[in-house]
N, C-alpha and C positions, 0 to 999 in steps of 0.2 A: 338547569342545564349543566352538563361538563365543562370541565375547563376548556377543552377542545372545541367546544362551540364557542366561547368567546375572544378566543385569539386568533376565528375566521375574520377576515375582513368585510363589511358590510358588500355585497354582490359579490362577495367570493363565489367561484362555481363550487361547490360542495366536492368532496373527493367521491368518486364511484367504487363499491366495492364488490367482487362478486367471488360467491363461493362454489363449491362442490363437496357435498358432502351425502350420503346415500341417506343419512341419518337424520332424519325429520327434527329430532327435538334440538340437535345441535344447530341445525339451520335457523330454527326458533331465537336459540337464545342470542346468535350472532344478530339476524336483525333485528332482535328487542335493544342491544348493547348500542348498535349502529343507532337507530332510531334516536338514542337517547343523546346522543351525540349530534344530530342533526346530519348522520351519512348517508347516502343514498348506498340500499345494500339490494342486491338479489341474489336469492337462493336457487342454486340446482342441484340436482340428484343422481342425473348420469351425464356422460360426454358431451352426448347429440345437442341437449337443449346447452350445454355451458361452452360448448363452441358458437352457437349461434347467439349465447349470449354476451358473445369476448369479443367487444368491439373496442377502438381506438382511446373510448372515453375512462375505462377501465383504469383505475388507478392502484387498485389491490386487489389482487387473484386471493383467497383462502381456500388449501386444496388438502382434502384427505387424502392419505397416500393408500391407506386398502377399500377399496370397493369391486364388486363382486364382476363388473363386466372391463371395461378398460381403467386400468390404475392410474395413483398419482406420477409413479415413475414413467409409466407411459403419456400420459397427457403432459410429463415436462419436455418429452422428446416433442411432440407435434409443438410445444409454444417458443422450444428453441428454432424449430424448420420459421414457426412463425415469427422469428425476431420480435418476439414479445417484451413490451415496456413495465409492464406493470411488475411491482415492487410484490412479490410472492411471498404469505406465509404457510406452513406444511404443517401440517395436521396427522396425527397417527396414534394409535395405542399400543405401538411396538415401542420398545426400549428406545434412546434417545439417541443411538449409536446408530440406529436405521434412521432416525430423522435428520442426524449430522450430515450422514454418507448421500441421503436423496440433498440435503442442501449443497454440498458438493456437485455435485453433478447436472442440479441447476446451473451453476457458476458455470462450469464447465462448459455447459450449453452455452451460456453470452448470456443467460437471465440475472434476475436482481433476486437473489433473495434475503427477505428483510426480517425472518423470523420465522418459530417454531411454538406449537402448540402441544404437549404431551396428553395427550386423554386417558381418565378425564382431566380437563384442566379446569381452574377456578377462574372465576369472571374476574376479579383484578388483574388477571395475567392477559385475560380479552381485551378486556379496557386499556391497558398498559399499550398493548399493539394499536390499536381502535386510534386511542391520545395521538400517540407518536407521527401516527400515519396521517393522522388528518393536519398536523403540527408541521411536519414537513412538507405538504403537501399548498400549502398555503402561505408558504415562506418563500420569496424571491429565492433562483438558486443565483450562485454566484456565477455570471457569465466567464471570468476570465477563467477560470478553472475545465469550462466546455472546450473542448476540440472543436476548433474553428478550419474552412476548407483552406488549404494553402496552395494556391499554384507551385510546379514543379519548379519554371523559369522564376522563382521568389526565392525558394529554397536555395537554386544553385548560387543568385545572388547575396545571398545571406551567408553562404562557408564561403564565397571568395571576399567579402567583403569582413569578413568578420565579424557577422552583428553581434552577437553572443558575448553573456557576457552571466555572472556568477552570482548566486544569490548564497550567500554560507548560513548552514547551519549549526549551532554548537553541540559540540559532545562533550558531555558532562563525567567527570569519576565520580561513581556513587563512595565510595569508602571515603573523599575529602571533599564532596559535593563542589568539585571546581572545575571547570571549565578547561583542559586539555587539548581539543582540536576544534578540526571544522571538519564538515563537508561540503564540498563545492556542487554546487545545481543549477545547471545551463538553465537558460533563461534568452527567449528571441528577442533582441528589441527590433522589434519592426517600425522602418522609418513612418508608415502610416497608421498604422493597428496599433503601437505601441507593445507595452510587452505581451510577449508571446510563450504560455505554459510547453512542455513537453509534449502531454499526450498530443497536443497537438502536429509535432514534429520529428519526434523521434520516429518512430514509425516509416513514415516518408522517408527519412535522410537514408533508412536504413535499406528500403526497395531501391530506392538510388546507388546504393552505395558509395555513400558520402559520410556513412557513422564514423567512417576510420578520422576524415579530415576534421569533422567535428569534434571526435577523441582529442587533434593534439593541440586545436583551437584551445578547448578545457584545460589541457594539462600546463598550457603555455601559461594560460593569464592565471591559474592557482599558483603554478610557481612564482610567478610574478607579484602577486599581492599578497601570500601569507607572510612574508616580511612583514608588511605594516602592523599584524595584527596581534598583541603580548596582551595579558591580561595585567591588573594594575603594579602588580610586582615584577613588570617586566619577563616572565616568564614565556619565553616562546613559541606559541599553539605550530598542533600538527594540521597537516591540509586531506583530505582523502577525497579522491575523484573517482568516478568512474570508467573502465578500462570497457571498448568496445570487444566483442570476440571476433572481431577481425586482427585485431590487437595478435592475441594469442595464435596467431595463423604467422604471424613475421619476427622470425630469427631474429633481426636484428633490432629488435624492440625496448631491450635490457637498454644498448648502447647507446640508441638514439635517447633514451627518458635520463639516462647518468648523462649524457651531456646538456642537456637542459639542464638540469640539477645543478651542473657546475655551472652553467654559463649564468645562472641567478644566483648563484651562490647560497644554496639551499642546502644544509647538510642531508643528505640522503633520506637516513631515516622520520625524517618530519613530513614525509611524502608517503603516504600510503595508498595503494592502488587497487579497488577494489573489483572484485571479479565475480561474476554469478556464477551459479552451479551449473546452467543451463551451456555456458560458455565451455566449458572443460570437458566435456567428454566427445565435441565436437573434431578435435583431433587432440586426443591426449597426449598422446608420445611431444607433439612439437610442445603443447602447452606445459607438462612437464621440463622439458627444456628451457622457455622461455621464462616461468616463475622462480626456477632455480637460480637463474643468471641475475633475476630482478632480487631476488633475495642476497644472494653475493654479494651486490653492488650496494647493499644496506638500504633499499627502499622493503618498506611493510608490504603484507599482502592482507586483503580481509574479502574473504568468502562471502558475498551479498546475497540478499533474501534467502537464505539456508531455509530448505525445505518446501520450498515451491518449484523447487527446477527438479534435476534428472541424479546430481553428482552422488548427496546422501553418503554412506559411509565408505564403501571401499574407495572411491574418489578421495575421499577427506584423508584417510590413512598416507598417502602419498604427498596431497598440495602443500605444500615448504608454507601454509598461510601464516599469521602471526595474530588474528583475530575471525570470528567469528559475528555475523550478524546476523540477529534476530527477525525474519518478518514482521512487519509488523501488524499482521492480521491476526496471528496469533497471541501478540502482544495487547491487542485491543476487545480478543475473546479470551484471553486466560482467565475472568473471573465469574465468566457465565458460561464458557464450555469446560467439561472435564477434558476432554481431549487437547485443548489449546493449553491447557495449564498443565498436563506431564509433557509436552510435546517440551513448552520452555525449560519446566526443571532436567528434564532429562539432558538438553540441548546443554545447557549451560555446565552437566555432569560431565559429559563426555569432552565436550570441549576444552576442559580444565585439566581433564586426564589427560588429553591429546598436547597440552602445553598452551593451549590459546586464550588472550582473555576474549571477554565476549561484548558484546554492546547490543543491545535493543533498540530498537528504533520504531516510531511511532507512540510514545507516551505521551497519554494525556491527558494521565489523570495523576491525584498523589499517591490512592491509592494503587494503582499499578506498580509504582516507582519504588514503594515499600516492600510489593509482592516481589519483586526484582531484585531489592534490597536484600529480604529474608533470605533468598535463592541466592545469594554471593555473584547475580552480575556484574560487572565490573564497569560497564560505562553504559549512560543510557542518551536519546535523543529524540525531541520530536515537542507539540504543542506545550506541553510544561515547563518545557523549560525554555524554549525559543521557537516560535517560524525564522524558516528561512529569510534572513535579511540581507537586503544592499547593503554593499559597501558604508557609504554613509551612514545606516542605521547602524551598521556591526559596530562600528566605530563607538556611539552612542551606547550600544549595548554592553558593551567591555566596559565603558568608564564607569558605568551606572550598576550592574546588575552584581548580585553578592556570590551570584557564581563566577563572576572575574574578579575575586578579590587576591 
């Protein structure tokens, strides 16, 4: 047997896998592979019988994207109407630029897509997917990470009360591999749940419209604790928070954040204020005004998940930002997609032209760190070098780790 059959747990439910493909011998060799593995697989041919066979228990779609009556890009619209679970990989003999773009547009829809198949392809690339899928699939997920239901009357008590509080993560200079700043990541402590992830509350605070009080909850207690935190040489790290886009909607936002600044006695610039793309073209003209004023007053700016939102270049040419940041989906496809990998070098070109350094975010591997390296990124962040830690771990963290030396 596969490895994949031995890291199921005894009575594990087997992963269910089912395909569509018009192509007889292809469907052959998926459930020969599946078999061999101990997966439960079924093959279909057209639509009718692979909707009637996409039920609940479905744990992986395998879906050719050209066939002669309804396509793959079509049967991904009906599984996005159907808030489909199952983990999708896409199948085709068109260039790999058609298979990028249909994985796109999966996402797009709210699907999971977990991979791609170019035909023909070779069986360790089957198996490779087959492994993974049955590997994940039989692995506890980690609950706190799920979005869990929260009452509205929880929420409202949570921004008056202040539950919230910062989990920081380090940013690293690749050129001296040292430890530079944080970033600050709300975090609920719920008096009974305990803590409480984002995805599960941002969202919410935001239909309410309570992101803004949340904003200055964040910016209060970052100003407040990067004081404590020098790496061993006493050297004093920067803090970067996230700025709500409601933020960018109030004039006087510059004035209100410089006098926090003074009242903790934070030199301006160790404060950087991070903004999405999606954020800034919602009312440009005032957000122009508002970054400006934030830039005078010697606080940073850094452009978050560049490339996922709306702003992209003529935006960029104007925001007074001081850094640029890396998605980090991209960051985590640069070395299996072509397109993820000019998307960074390029990203990191212009940005340099434009005066910004840049930082990545999501690393989590070494080699990524070196691909990043070779490209003259300038600072990186994410599983290799740190998770986000408490307080008291940061602490630990700085005394110990040889990137706070």
């Amino acid at each position: 047997m596969g490895t994949a059959i031995e890291s199921i747990e005894p009575g594990a439910e087997s992963p269910r896998i089912l395909v569509i493909d018009d192509e007889a011998d292809v469907g052959e060799i998926i459930v020969s592979a599946a078999q061999e593995m101990n997966l439960d697989c079924t093959v279909t041919t057209n639509a009718a019988d692979f909707l009637k066979a996409l039920v609940p228990e479905v744990t992986l779609i395998m879906m050719d994207l050209a066939m002669p009556e309804t396509d793959g890009i079509e049967l991904l619209r009906v599984l996005g109407k159907k808030q489909c679970k199952a983990g999708i990989v896409l199948m085709s003999g068109f260039d790999r630029r058609v298979l990028e773009t249909a994985e796109q547009l999966g996402r797009s829809l709210g699907l999971s897509a977990v991979g791609q198949l170019q035909k023909p392809f070779r069986l360790p690339e089957l198996e490779d997917i087959l492994r993974t899928h049955a590997s994940s699939k039989t692995s506890e997920p980690s609950a706190q990470h799920l979005p869990i239901p929260i009452l509205e009357d929880d929420l409202r008590r949570a921004v008056e009360r202040e539950e919230f509080v910062l989990f920081y993560q380090p940013q690293v200079e690749i050129s001296t591999n040292r430890v530079i700043g944080l970033e600050g990541l709300v975090r609920w402590e719920h008096p009974e749940r305990g803590l409480v992830f984002p995805d599960s509350f941002i969202g919410r605070l935001e239909l309410l419209e309570l992101i803004d009080q949340l904003g200055w909850i964040v910016i209060k207690r970052g100003l407040s604790e990067i004081g404590q935190f020098t790496r061993k040489d006493g050297t004093p790290l920067t803090v970067s928070i996230n700025t709500s886009a409601q933020s960018l909607h109030d004039l006087e936002f510059p004035d209100k954040v410089l006098a926090l600044v003074k009242e903790r006695a934070v030199p301006p610039r160790s404060l950087t204020l991070e903004i999405t793309e999606s954020s800034l073209i919602r009312e440009l003209s005032n957000a122009l005004d508002i970054l400006s004023r934030l830039r005078m007053k010697g606080m940073q700016l850094s452009i978050d998940d560049f490339g996922t939102g709306y702003a992209m270049m003529q935006q960029l040419r104007y925001v007074p930002a001081t850094e640029l940041k890396i998605d980090k989906t991209f960051v985590q496809e640069m070395q299996s997609k072509v397109d993820a990998r000019v998307v960074v070098q390029k990203t990191i070109e212009i940005a340099h032209d434009l005066g910004l350094r840049v930082l990545a975010e999501g690393v989590e591997t070494q080699e990524q760190l070196e691909f990043l390296r070779i490209n003259h990124c300038d600072l990186v962040q994410g599983y290799f070098i740190s998770r986000p830690l408490p307080v008291p771990k940061l602490h630990e963290w700085l005394a110990t780790s040889p990137y706070a030396a």
